[in-house]
N, C-alpha and C positions, 0 to 999 in steps of 0.2 A: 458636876456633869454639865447639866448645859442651862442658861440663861431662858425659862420660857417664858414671856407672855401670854396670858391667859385671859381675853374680853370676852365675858360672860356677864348677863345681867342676871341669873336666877343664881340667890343667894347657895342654896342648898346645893348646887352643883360646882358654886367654889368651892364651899369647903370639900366635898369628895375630891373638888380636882387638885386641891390645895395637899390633902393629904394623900392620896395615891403619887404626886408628885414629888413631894418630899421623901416617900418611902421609897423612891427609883432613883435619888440621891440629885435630883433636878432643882431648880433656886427656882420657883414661881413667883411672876406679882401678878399684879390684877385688875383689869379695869371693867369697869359695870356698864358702861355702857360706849359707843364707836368714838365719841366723843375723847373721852379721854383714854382709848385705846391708840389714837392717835397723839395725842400727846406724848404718850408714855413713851411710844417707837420713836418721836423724833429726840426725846431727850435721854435716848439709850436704845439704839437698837440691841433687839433680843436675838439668842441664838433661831427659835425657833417662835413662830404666831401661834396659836389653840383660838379657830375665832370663830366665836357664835354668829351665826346667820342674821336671827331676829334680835337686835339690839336698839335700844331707846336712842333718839339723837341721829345715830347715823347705825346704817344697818350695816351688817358682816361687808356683804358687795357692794356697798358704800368704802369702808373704811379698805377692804381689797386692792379697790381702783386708785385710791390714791396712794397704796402703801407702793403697791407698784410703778407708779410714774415714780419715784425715787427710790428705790430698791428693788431689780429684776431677781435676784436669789435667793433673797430673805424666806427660808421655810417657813409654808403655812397648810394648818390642816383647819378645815372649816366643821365645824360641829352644826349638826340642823337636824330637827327633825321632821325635816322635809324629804319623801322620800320619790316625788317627782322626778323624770328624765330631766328635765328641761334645767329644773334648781341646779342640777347638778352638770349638767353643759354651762350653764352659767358661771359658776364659780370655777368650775376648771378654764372656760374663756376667759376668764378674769388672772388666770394664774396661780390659782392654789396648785400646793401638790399632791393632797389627797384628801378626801373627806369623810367623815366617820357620820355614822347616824344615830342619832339617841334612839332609845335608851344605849349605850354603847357599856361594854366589857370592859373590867380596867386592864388587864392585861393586855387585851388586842389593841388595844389602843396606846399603852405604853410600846408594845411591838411596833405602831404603823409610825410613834414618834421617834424611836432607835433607827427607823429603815430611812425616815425622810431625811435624818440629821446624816445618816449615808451619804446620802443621795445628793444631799444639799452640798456639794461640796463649789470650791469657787473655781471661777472658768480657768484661772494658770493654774490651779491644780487639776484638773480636769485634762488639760492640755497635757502637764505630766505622766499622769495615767496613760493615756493615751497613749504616748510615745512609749512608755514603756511596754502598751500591750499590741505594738504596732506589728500585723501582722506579717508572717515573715513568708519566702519561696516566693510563688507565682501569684501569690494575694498581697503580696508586701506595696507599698505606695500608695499613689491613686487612685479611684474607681471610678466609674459614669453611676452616676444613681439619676432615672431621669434625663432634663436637661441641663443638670447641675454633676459639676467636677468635685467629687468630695477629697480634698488635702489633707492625708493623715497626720502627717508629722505639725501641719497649724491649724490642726481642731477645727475645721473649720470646709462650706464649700460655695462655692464657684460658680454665679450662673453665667450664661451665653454672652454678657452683656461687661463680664468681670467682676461684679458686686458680690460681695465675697458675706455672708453669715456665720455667723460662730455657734460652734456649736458645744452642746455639754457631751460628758464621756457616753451619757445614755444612747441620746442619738446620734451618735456615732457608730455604738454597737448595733443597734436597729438596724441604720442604714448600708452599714457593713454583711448584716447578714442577710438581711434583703436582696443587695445586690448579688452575695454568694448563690442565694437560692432563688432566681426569676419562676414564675409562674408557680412556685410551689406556693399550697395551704399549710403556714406555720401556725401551732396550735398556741394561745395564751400560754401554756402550762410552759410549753417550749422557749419563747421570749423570755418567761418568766427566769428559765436556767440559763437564756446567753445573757441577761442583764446582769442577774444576781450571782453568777455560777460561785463565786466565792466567797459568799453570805450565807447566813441565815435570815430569808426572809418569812414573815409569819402573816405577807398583808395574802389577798385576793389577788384573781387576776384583772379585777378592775385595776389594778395599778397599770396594767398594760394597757387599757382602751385610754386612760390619762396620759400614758406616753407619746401613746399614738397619738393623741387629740393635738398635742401642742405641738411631734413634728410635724404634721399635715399643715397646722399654723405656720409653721417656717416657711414650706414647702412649695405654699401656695397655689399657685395654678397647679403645681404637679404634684399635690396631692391627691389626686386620681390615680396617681399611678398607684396606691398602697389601696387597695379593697379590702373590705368589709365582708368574711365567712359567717352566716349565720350561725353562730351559737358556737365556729370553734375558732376562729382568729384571723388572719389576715395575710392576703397573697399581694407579690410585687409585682406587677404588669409592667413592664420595660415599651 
């Protein structure tokens, strides 16, 4: 199945992670501490990262920051049993794609690693997708999202200036149905079925406030135009 990486320094939770993984038909190695969790990724990157937060040597968001300057795609779910806002704005500004909390379920957690290796897919595939899910009639082509021109057919959008962003298949469909739907309050559970409509997904709708988190990052100054509904989801202000 897939290649995972797993830097963990409490013994007792590799083996569990060693064996839950094996039993989901996944190839895990292992490193104990950031140190030579970094190693390991430069002499093999993995399909997917499993990375501890608190680790000896270099920490989770130590070894994040720098997996990132040389690999933007590479799935990572961070494991912590930190259950702070802030920990967890952290490692999502850093680029994980999802985070589990200890003590954590082995299923759900086999689930959120099925949904990210989805997800994780690479931007010319992504681009494909796209074009094939490029919508058609009087929604077909380009849209204003913002003061950005979003280009269906090259994944990708356009500010004022020409500087052009690329984008993955996720926020595209975000920014796609945002723009269909100005001023309305779309619920998580909602985003949840324009992302995943042809999945089975088993994570939270915290996956949605992560998607959210990173387009607003792209988005930058106009990130304001995407609000924040207390407790059910998020409207697009034009």
């Amino acid at each position: 199945m897939a290649d995972i990486l797993v830097a963990e320094d409490y013994p007792a939770t590799r083996n569990m992670l060693r064996s839950l993984l094996r039993s989901a038909g996944h190839s895990p190695r292992f490193a104990c501490n950031g140190e030579e969790a970094l190693r390991q990724f430069e002499q093999k990157c993995p399909d997917l990262l499993l990375l501890d937060v608190m680790m000896p040597r270099k920490s989770g968001y130590e070894v994040l920051s720098e997996i990132r300057r040389a690999n933007a795609t590479l799935p990572v779910i961070l494991l912590t049993a930190k259950g702070d806002k802030s920990d967890v704005v952290l490692g999502l500004g850093l680029g994980s794609d999802d985070y589990v909390a200890k003590p954590f379920d082995g299923e759900e957690l086999l689930a959120r690693i099925a949904a990210v290796l989805r997800r994780g897919k690479k931007p010319d595939a992504a681009a494909t997708e796209a074009a094939e899910e490029k919508p058609s009639g009087r929604d077909a082509g380009d849209f204003a999202f913002a003061s950005f021109r979003v280009e269906t057919s090259r994944l990708r959008m356009v500010d004022a200036r020409g500087r052009a962003k690329k984008l993955f298949i996720n926020e595209y469909k975000l920014l796609r149905h945002f723009a269909s739907h100005p001023h309305e309050v779309v619920s998580r559970e909602e985003l949840l079925k324009v992302l995943w409509a042809d999945e089975q997904y088993f994570g939270t709708t915290h996956a949605i406030d992560q998607a959210i988190f990173r387009l607003r990052a792209k988005l930058g100054a106009d990130a304001t135009h995407i609000e924040a509904v207390y407790r059910v989801g998020y409207r697009y202000v034009p």
